[in-house]
N, C-alpha and C positions, 0 to 999 in steps of 0.2 A: 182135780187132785194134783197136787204137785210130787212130782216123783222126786227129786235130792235138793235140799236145805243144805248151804252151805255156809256154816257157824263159824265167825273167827272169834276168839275169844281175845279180850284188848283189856289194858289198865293202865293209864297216863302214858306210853309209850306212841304217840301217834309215827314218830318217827321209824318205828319196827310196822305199825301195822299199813300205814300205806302204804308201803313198796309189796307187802303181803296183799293186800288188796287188789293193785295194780298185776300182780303175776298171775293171780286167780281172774281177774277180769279180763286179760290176755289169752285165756281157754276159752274162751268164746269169740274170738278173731274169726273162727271156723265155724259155719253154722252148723251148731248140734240139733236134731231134730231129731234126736232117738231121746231128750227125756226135756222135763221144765223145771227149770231152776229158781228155790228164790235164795238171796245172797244176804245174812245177817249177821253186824256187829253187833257181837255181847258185849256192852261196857258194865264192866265188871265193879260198878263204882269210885269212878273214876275223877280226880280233883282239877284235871285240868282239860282243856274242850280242844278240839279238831281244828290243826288249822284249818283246813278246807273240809265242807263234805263230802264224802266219799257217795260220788255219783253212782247211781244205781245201788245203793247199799240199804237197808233196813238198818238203824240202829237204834238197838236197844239198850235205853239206859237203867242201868238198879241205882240206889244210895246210898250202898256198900258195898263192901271188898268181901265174899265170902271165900279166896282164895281160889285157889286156880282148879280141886276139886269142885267145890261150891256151884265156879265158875261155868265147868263143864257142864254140870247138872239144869244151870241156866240156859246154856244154848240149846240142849236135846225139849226142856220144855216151852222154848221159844219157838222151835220148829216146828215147822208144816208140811213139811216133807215125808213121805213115805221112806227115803233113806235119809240119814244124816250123815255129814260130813263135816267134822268137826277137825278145824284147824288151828294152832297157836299159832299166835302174831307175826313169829320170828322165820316163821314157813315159805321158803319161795318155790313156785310151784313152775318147773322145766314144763316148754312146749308139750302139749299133748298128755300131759301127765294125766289130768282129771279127764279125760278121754277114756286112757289105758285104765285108771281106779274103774271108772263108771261098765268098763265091760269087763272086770275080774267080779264085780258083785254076782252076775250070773253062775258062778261056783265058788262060792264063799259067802257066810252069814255075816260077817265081818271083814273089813277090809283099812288096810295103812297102807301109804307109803313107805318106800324105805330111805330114811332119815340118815342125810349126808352131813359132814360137814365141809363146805368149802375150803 
């Protein structure tokens, strides 16, 4: 069983989603061994492709754009995770951050960051 799915949701923006990619694969610099991750892009029906692929990534493609609700709805049924964690593209994620998310879940049904802007 995999305990947290971590969903980013994408649509022609590779430029936003890699650098989002790369900060959330940066959380595992440190080996976690309190849970098993699997790590999936939602493309959200998307017209243009990757420059590169995103190593260690699942991506999943639709044929359309059901918008960025839609979109959500895609990544919770694409997951396998006992938690999700559902991320937009534009998300950079500070050292330790999915660390500190991953032990607030123990008292909380729900759980967000708190969304900065730089």
């Amino acid at each position: 069983m995999i305990d947290l799915t971590i969903a980013v949701l994408h649509y022609n923006q590779w430029y936003l989603t890699l650098p989002c990619l790369e900060s959330i694969d940066r959380q595992f610099d440190h080996p976690q061994a309190f849970y098993t991750a699997e790590k999936l892009v939602i493309d959200n029906g998307s017209t243009t492709s990757s420059p590169t692929r995103p190593s260690g990534w699942e991506v999943v493609r639709f044929g359309d754009n059901v918008g960025n609700i839609g979109g959500q709805n895609r990544c919770f049924e694409a997951a396998h995770g006992k938690w999700v964690l559902f991320v937009a593209n534009d998300v950079r994620f500070l050292p330790r951050c999915l660390e500190h998310l991953w032990d607030a879940r123990r008292v909380c049904g729900i759980i967000q960051p708190v969304l900065m802007d730089p």
